[in-house]
Backbone bond lengths (Angstrom), bond angles and torsions (degrees), N, CA, C in turn:
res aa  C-N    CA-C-N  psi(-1)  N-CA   C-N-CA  omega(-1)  CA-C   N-CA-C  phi
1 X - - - 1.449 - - 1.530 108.87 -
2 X 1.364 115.78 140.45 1.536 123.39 168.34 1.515 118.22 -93.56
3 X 0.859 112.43 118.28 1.945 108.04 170.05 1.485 95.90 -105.68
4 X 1.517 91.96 129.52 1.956 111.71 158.95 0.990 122.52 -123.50
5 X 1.616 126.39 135.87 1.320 118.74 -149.37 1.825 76.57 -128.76
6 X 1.360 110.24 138.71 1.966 126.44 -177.27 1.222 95.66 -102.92
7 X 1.048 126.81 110.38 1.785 100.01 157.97 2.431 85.67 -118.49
8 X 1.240 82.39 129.23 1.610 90.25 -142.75 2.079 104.69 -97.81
9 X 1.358 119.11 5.18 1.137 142.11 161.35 1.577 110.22 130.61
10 X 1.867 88.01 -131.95 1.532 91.90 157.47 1.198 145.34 -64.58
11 X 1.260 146.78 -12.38 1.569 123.89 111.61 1.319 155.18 34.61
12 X 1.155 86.06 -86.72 1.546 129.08 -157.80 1.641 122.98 13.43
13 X 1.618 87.23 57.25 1.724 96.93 166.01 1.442 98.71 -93.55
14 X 1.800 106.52 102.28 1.643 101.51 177.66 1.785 124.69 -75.12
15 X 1.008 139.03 129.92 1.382 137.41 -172.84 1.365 117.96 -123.98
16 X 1.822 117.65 126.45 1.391 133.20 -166.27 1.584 107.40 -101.28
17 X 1.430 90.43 109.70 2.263 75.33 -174.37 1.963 89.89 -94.53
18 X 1.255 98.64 175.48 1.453 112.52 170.06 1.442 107.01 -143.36
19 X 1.202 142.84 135.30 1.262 150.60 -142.55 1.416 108.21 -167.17
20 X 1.198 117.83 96.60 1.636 132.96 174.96 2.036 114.45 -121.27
21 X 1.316 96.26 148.95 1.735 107.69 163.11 0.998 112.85 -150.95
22 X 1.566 100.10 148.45 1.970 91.46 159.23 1.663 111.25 -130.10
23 X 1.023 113.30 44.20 1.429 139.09 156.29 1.471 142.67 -157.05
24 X 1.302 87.15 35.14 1.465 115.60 179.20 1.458 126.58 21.82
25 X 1.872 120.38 48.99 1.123 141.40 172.51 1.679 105.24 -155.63
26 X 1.106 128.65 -36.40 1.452 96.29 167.71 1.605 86.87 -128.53
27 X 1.622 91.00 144.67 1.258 132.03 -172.12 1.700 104.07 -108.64
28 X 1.332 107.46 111.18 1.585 117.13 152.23 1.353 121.98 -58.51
29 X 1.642 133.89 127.45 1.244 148.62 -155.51 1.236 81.83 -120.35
30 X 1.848 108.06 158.91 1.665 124.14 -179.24 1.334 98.89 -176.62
31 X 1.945 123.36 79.96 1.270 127.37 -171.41 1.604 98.35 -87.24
32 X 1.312 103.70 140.47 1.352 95.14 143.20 2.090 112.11 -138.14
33 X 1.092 125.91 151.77 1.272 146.31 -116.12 1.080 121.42 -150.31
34 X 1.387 146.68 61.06 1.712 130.24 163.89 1.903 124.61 -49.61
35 X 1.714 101.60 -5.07 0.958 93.01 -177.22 1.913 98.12 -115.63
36 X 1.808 101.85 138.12 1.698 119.80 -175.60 1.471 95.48 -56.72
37 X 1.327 156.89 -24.65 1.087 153.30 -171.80 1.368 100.39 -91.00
38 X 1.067 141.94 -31.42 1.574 132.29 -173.37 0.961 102.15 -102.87
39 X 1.661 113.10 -18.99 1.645 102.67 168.80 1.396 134.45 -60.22
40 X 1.571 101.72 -31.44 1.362 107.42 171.29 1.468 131.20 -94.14
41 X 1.535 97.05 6.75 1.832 81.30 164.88 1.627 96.26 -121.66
42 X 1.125 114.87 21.64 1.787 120.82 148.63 1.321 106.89 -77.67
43 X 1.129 129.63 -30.88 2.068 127.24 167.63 1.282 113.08 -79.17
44 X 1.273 134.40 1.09 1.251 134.78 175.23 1.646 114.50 -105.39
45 X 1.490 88.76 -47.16 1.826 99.48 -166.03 1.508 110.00 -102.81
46 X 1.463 99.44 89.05 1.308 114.79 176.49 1.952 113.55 -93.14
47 X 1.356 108.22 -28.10 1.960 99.50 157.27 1.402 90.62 -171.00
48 X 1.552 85.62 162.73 1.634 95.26 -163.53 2.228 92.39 -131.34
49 X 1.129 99.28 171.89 1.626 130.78 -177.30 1.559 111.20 -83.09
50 X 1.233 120.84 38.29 1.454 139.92 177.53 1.543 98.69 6.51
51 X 1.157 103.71 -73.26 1.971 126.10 -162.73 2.183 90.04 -54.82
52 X 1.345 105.01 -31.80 1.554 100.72 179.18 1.460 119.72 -85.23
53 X 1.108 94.92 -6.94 1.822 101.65 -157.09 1.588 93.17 -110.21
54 X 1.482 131.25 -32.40 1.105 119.34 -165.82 1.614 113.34 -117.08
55 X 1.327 106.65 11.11 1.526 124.54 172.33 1.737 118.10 -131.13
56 X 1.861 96.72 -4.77 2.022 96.45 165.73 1.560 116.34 -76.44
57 X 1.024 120.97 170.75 1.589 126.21 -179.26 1.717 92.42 -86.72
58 X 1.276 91.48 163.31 1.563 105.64 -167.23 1.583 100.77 -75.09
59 X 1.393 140.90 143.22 1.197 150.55 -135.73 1.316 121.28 26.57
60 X 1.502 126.96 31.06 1.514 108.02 152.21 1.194 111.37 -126.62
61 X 1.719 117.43 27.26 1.514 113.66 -172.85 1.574 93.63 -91.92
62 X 1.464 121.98 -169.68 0.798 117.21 -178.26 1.672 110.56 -109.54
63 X 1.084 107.51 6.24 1.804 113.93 163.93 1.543 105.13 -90.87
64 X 1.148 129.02 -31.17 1.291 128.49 -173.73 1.496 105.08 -84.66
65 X 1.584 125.83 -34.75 1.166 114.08 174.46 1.664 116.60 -68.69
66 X 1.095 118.73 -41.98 1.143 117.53 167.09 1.586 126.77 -62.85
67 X 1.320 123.65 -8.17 1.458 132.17 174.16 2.069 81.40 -86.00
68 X 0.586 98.46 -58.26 1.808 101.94 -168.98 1.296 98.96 -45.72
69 X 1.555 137.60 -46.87 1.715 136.89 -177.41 1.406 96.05 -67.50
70 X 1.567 114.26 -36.97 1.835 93.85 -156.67 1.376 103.94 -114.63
71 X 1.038 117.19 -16.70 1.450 103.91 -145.73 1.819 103.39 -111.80
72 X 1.127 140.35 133.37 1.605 145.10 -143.31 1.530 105.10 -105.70
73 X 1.168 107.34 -29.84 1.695 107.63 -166.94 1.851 98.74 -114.36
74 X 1.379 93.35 117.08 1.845 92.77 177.47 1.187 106.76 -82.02
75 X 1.246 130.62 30.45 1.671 128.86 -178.86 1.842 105.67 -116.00
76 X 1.717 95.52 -1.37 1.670 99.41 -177.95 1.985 123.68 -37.28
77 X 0.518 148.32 38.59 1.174 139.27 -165.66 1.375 122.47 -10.77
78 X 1.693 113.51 -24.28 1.958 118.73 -175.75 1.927 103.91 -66.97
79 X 1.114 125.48 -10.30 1.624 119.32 -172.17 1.706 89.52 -77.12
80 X 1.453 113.53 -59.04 1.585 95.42 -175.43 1.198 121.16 -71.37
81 X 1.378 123.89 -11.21 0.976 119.22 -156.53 2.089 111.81 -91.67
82 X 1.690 86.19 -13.29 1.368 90.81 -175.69 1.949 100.83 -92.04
83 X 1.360 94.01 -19.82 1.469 105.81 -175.50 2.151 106.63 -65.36
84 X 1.247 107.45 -43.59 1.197 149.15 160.36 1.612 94.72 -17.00
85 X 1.640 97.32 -84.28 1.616 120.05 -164.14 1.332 107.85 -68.42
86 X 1.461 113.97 -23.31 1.735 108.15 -169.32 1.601 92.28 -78.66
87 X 2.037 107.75 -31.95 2.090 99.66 -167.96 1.958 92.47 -52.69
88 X 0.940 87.60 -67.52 2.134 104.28 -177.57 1.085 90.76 -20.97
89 X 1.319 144.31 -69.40 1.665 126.60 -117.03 1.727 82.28 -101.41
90 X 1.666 137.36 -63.41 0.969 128.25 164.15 1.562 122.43 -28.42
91 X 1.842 134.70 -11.14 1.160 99.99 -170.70 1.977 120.94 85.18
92 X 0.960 110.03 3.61 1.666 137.24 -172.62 1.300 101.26 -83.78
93 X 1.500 120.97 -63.31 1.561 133.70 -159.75 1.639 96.46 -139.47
94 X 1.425 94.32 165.44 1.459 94.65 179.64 1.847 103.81 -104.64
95 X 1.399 107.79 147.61 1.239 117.75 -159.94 1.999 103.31 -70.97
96 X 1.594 99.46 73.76 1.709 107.18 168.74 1.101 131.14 -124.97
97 X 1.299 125.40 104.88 1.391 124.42 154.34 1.180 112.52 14.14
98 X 1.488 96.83 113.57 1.693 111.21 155.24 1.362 110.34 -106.19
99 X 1.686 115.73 151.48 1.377 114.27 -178.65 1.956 115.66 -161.44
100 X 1.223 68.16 133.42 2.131 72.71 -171.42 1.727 98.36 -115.21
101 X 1.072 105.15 126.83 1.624 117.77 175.75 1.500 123.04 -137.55
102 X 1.493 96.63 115.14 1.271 109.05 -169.71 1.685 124.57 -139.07
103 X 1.447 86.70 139.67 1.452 121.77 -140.57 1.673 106.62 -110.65
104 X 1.840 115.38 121.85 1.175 88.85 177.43 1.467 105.44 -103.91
105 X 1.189 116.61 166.80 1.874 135.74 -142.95 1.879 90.25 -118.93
106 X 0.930 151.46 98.44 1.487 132.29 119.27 1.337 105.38 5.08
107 X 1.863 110.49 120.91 1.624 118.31 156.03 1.242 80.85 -91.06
């Protein structure tokens, strides 16, 4: 099993995915969520089609469509991040930290 823990910026509705298989194509999902928008596609997305989710174009998977019904800010970071945990738990990617850091610059 993979645990990913979001803590997703300014926000800071932090979110814990859990991401397990045992046939390394569909992946069991297990969000949990301080934020009402991730809450609700944590009641929907209970496992997803790994091989679909981590090789579809970005808005026609079915984690991304559901970030598109619920979720308000397209800067969310939890759509990849759950996309992320399902590559890991299948054996897809190796279980590493991703990280974007950003810095503001003086003109």
């Amino acid at each position: 099993m993979i645990r990913t823990t979001v803590d997703p910026g300014a926000c800071g509705f932090k979110t814990t995915i859990e991401a397990a298989t045992s046939d390394m194509q569909t992946v069991h999902i297990h969000i949990e969520s301080e934020c009402p928008d991730i809450q609700k596609i944590a009641e929907t997305l209970k496992e997803i089609d790994i091989i679909k989710e981590a090789f579809g174009k970005i808005g026609t998977t079915r984690v991304y469509e559901l970030a598109a019904q619920h979720c308000k800010h397209a800067a969310c970071p939890v759509p990849m991040a759950i996309i992320k945990s399902a590559e890991a738990a299948a054996g897809l990617a190796l279980p590493k930290n991703v990280t974007v850091t950003l810095e503001k610059i003086k003109d």
